[in-house]
N, CA, C and O atoms as a GROMACS GRO file, in nm:
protein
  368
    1UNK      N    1  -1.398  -6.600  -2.136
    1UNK     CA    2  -1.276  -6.531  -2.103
    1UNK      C    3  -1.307  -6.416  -2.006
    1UNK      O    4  -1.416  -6.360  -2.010
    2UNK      N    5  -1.208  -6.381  -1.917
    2UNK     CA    6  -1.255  -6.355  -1.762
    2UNK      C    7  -1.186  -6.135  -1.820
    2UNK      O    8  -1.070  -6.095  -1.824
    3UNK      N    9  -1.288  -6.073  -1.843
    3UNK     CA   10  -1.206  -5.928  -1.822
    3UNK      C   11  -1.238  -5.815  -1.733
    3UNK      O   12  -1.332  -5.826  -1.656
    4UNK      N   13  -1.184  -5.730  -1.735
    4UNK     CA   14  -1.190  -5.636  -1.611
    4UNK      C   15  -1.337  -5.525  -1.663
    4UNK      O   16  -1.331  -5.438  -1.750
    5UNK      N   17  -1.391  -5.542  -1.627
    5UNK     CA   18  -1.491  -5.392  -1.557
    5UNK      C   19  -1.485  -5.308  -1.497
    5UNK      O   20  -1.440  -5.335  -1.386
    6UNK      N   21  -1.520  -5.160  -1.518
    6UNK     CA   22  -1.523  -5.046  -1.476
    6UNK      C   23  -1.684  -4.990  -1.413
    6UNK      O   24  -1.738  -4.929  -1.506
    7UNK      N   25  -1.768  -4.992  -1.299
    7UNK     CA   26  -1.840  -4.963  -1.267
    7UNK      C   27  -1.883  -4.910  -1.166
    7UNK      O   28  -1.882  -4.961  -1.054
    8UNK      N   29  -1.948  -4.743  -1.213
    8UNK     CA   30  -1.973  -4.627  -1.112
    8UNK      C   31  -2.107  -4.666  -1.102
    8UNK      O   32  -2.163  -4.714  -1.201
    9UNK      N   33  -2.175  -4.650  -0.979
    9UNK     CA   34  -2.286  -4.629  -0.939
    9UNK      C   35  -2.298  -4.515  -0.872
    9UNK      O   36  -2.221  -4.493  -0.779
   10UNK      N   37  -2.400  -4.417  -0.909
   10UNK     CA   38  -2.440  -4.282  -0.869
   10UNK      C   39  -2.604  -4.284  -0.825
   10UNK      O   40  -2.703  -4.350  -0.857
   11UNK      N   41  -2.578  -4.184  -0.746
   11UNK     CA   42  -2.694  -4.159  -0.616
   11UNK      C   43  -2.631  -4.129  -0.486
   11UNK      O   44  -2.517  -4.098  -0.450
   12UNK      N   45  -2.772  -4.154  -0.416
   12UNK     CA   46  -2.712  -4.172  -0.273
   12UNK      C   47  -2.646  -4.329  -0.269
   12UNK      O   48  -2.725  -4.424  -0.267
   13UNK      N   49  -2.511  -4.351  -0.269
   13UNK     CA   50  -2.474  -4.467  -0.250
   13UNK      C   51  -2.301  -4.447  -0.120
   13UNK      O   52  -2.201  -4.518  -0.128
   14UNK      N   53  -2.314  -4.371  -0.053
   14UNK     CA   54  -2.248  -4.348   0.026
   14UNK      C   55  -2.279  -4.288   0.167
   14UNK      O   56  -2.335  -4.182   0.196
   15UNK      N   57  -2.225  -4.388   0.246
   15UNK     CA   58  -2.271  -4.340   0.400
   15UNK      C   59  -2.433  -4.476   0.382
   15UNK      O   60  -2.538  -4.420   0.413
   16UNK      N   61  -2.441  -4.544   0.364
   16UNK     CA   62  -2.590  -4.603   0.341
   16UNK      C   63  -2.518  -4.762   0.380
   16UNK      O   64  -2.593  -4.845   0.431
   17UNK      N   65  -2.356  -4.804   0.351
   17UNK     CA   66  -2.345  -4.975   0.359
   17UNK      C   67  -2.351  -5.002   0.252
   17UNK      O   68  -2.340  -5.124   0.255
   18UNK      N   69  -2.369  -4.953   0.076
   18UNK     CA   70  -2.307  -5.013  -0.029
   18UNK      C   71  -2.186  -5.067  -0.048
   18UNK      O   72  -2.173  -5.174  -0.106
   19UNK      N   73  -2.080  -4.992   0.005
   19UNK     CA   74  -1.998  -5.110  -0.047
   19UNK      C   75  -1.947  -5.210   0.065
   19UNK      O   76  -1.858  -5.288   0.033
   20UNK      N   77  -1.987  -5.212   0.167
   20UNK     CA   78  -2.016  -5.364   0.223
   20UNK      C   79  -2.149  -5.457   0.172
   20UNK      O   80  -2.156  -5.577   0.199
   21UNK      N   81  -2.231  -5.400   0.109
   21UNK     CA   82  -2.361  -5.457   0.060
   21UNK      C   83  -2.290  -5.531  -0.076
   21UNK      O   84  -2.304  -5.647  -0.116
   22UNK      N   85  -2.204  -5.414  -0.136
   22UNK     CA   86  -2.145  -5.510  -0.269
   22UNK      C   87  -2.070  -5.584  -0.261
   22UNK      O   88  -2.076  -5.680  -0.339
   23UNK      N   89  -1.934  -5.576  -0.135
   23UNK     CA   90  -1.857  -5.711  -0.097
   23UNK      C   91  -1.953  -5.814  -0.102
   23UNK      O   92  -1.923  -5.907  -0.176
   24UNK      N   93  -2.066  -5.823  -0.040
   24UNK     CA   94  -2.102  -5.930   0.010
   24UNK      C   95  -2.203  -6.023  -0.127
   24UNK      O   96  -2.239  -6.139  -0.143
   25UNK      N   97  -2.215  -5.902  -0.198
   25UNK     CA   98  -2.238  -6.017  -0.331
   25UNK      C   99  -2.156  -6.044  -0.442
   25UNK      O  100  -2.175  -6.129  -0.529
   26UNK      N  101  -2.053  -5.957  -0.430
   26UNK     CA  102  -1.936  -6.040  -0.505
   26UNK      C  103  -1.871  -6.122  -0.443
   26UNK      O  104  -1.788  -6.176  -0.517
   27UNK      N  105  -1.867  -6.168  -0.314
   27UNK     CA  106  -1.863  -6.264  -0.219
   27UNK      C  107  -1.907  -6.362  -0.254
   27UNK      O  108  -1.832  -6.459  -0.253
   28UNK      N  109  -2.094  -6.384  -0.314
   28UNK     CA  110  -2.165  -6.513  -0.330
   28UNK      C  111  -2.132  -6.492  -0.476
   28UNK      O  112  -2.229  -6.527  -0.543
   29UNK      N  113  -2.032  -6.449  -0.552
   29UNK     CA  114  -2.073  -6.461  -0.677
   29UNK      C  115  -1.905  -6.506  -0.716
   29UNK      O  116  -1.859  -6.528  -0.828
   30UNK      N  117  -1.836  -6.512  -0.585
   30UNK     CA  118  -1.674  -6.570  -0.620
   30UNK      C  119  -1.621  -6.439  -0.712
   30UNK      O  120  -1.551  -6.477  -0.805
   31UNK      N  121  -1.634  -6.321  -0.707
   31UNK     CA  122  -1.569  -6.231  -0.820
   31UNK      C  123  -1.430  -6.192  -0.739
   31UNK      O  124  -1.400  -6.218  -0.623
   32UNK      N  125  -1.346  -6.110  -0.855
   32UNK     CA  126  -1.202  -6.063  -0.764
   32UNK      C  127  -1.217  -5.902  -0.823
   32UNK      O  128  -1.299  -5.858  -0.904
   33UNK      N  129  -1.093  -5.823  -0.741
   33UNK     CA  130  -1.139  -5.712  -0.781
   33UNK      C  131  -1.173  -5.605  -0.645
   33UNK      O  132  -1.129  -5.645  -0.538
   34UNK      N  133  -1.237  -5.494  -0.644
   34UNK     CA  134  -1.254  -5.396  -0.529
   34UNK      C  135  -1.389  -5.302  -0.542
   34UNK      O  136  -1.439  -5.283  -0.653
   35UNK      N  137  -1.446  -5.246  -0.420
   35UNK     CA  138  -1.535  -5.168  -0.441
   35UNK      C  139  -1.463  -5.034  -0.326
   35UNK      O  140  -1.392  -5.051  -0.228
   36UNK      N  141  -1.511  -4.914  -0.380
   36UNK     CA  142  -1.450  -4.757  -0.292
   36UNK      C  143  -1.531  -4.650  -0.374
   36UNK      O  144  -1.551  -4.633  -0.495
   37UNK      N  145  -1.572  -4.578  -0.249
   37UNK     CA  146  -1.592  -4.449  -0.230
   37UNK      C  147  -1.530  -4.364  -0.322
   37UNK      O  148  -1.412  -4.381  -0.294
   38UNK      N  149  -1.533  -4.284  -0.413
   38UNK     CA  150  -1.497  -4.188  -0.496
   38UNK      C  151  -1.530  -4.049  -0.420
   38UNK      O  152  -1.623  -4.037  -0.341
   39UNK      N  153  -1.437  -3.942  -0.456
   39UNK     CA  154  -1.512  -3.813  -0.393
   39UNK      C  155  -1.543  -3.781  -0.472
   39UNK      O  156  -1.456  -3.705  -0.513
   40UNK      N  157  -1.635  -3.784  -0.550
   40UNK     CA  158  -1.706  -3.765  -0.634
   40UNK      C  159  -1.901  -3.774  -0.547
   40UNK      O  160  -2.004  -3.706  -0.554
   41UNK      N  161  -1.868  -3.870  -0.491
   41UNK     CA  162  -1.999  -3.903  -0.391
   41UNK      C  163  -2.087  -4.051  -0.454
   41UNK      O  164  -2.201  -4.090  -0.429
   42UNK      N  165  -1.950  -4.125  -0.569
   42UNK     CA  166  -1.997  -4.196  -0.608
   42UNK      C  167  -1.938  -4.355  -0.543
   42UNK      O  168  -1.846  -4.348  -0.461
   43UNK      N  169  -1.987  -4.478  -0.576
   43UNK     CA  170  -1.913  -4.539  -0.540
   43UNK      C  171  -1.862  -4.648  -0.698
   43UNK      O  172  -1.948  -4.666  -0.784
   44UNK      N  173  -1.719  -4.708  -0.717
   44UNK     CA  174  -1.658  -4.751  -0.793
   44UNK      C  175  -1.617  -4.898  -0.793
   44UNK      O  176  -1.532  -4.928  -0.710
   45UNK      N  177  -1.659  -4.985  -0.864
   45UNK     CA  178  -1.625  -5.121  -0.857
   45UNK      C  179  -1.545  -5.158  -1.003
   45UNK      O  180  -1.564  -5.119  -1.118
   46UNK      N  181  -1.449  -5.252  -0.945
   46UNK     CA  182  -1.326  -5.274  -1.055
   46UNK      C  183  -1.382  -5.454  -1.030
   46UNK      O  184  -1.372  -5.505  -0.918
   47UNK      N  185  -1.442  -5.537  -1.157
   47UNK     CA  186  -1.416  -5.602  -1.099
   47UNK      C  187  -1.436  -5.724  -1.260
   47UNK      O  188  -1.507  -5.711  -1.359
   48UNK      N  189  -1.342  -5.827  -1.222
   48UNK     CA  190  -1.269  -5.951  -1.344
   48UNK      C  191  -1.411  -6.043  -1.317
   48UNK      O  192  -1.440  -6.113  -1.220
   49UNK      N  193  -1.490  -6.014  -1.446
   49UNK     CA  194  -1.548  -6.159  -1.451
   49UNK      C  195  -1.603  -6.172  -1.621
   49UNK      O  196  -1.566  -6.089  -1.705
   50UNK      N  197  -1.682  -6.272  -1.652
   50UNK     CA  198  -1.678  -6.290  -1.767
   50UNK      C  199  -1.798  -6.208  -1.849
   50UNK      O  200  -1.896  -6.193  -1.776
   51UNK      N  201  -1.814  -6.145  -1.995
   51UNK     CA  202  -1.841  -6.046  -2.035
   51UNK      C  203  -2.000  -6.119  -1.979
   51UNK      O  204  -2.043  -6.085  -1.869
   52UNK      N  205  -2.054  -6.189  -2.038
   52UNK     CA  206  -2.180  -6.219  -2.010
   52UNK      C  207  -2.281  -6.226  -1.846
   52UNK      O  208  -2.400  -6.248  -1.826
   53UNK      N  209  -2.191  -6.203  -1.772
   53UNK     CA  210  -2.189  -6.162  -1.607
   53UNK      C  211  -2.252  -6.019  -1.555
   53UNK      O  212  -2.322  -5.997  -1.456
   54UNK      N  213  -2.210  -5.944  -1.644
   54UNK     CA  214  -2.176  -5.786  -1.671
   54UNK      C  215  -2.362  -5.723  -1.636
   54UNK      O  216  -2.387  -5.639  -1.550
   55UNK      N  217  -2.466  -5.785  -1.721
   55UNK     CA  218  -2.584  -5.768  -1.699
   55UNK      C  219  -2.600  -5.786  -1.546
   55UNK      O  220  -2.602  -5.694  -1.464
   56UNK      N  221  -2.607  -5.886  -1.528
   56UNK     CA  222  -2.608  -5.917  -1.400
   56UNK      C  223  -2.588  -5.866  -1.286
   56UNK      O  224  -2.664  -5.885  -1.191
   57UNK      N  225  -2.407  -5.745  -1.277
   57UNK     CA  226  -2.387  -5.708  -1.195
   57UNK      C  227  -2.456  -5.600  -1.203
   57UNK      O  228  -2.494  -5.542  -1.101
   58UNK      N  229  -2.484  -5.556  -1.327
   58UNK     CA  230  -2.526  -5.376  -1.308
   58UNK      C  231  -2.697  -5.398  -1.274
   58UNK      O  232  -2.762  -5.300  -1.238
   59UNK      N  233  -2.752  -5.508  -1.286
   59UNK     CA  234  -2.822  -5.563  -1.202
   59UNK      C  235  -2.897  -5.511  -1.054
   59UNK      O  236  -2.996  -5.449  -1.016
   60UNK      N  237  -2.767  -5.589  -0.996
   60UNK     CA  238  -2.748  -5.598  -0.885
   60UNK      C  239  -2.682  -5.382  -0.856
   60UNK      O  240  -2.732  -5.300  -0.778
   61UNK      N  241  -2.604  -5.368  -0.921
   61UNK     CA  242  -2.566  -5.277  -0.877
   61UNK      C  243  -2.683  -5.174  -0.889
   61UNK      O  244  -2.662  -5.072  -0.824
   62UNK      N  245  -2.812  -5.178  -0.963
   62UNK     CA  246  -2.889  -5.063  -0.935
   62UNK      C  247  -2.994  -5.105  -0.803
   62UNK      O  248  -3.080  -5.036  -0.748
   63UNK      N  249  -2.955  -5.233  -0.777
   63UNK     CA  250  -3.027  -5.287  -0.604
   63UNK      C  251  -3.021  -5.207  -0.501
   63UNK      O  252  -3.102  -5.133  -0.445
   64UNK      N  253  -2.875  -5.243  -0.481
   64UNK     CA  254  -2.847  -5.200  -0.353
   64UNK      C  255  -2.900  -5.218  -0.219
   64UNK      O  256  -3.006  -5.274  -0.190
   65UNK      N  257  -2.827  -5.172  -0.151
   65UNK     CA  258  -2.883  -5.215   0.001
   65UNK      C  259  -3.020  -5.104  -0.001
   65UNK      O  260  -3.037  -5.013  -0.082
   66UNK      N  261  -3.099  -5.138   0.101
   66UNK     CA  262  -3.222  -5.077   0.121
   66UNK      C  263  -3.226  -4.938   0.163
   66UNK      O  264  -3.322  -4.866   0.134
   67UNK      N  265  -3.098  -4.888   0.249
   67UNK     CA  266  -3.129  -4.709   0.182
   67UNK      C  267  -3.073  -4.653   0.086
   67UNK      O  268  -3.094  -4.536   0.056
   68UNK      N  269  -2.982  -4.745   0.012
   68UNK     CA  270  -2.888  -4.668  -0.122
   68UNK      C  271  -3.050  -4.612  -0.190
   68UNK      O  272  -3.160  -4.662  -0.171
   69UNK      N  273  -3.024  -4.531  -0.246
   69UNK     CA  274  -3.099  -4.471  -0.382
   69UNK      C  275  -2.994  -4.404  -0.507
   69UNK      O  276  -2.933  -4.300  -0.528
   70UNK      N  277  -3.022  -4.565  -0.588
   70UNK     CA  278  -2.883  -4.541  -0.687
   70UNK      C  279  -2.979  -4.443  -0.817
   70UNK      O  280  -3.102  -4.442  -0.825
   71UNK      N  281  -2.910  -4.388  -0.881
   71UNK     CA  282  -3.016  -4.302  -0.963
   71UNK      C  283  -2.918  -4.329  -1.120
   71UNK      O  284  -2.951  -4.258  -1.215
   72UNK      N  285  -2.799  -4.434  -1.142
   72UNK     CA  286  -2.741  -4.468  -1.227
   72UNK      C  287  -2.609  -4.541  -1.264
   72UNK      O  288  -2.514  -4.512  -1.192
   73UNK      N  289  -2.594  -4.598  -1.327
   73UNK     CA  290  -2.467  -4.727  -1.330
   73UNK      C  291  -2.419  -4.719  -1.432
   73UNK      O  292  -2.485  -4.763  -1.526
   74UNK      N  293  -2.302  -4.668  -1.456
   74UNK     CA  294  -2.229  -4.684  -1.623
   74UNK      C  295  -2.098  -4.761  -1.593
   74UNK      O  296  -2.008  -4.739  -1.513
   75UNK      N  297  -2.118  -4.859  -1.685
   75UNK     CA  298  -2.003  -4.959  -1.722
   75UNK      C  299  -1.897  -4.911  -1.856
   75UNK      O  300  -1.913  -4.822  -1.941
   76UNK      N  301  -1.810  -4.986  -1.841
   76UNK     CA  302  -1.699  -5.024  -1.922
   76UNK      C  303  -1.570  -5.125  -1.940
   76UNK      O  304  -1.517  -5.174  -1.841
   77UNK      N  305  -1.539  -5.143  -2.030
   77UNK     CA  306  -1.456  -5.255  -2.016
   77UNK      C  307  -1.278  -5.183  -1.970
   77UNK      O  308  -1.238  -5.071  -2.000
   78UNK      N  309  -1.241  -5.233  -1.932
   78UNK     CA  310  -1.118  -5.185  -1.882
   78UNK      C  311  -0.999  -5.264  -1.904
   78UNK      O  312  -1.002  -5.385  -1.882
   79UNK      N  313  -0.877  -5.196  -1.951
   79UNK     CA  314  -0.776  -5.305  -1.976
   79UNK      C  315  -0.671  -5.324  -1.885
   79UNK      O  316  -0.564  -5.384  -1.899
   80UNK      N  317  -0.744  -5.236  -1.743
   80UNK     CA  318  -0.608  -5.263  -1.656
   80UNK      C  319  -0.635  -5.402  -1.590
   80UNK      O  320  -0.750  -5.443  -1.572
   81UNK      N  321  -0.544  -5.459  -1.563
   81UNK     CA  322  -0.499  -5.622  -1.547
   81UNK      C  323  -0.463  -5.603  -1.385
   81UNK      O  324  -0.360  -5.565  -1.331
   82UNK      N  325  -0.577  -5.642  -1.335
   82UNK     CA  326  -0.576  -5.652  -1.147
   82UNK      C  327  -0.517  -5.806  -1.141
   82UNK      O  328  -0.545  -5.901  -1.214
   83UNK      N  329  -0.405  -5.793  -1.002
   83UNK     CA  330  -0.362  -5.906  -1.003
   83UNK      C  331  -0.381  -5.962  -0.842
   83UNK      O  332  -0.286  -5.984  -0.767
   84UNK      N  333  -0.532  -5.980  -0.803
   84UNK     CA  334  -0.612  -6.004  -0.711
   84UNK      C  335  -0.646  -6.136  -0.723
   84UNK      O  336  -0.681  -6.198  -0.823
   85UNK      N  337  -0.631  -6.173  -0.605
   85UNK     CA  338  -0.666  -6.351  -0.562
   85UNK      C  339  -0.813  -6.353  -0.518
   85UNK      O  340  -0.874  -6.459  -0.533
   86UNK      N  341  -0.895  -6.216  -0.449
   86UNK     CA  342  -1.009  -6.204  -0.405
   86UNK      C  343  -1.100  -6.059  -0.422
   86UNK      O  344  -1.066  -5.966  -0.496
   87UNK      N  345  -1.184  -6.061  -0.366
   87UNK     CA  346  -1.263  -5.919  -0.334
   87UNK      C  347  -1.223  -5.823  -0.238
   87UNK      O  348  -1.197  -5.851  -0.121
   88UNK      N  349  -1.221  -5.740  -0.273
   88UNK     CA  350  -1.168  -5.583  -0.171
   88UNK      C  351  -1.272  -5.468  -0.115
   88UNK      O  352  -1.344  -5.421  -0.204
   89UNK      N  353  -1.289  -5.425  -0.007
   89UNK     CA  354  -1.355  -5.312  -0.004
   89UNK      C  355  -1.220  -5.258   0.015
   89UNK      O  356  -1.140  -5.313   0.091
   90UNK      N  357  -1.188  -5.135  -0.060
   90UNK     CA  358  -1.112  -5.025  -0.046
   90UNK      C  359  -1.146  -4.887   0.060
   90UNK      O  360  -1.254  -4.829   0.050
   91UNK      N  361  -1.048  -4.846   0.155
   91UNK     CA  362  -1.123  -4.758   0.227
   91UNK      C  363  -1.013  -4.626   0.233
   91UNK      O  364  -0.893  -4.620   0.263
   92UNK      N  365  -1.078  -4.558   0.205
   92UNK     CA  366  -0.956  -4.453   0.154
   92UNK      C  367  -1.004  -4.322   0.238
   92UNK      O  368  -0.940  -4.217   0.230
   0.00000   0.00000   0.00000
């Protein structure tokens, strides 16, 4: 069963191409959902896939592109109900 995620990644993850680095693997990974810049200096991914996935992304999300320097990733489950056909970079 497919639910929503809440996930901040903190560090340097802004101004570096993270969240075009993360479109592009929730891209190969078919997910729906968005990634954006927080002013916070963090960046934020909302994104519907199934609970057992979840490792995976935070995974990937302490990767990052090659100058991010992520220094932490906290998840959660979220009950807001995105009604997205695809992946988003948000640019605000």
């Amino acid at each position: 069963m497919q639910k929503a995620f809440r996930i901040i990644i903190s560090g340097q993850v802004q101004g570096v191409g993270y969240r075009r680095w993360f479109y592009q693997q929730a891209q190969d990974l078919a997910l729906k959902g968005y990634v954006k810049n927080l002013a916070t200096g963090e960046v934020e991914v909302l994104v519907i896939t199934d609970a057992e996935n979840l490792p995976h992304l935070i995974e990937l999300a302490y990767l990052g592109p090659s100058h991010a320097k992520v220094q932490q990733v906290r998840s959660c489950e979220v009950s807001q109900a995105l009604d997205v056909t695809d992946f988003q970079v948000i640019r605000e």
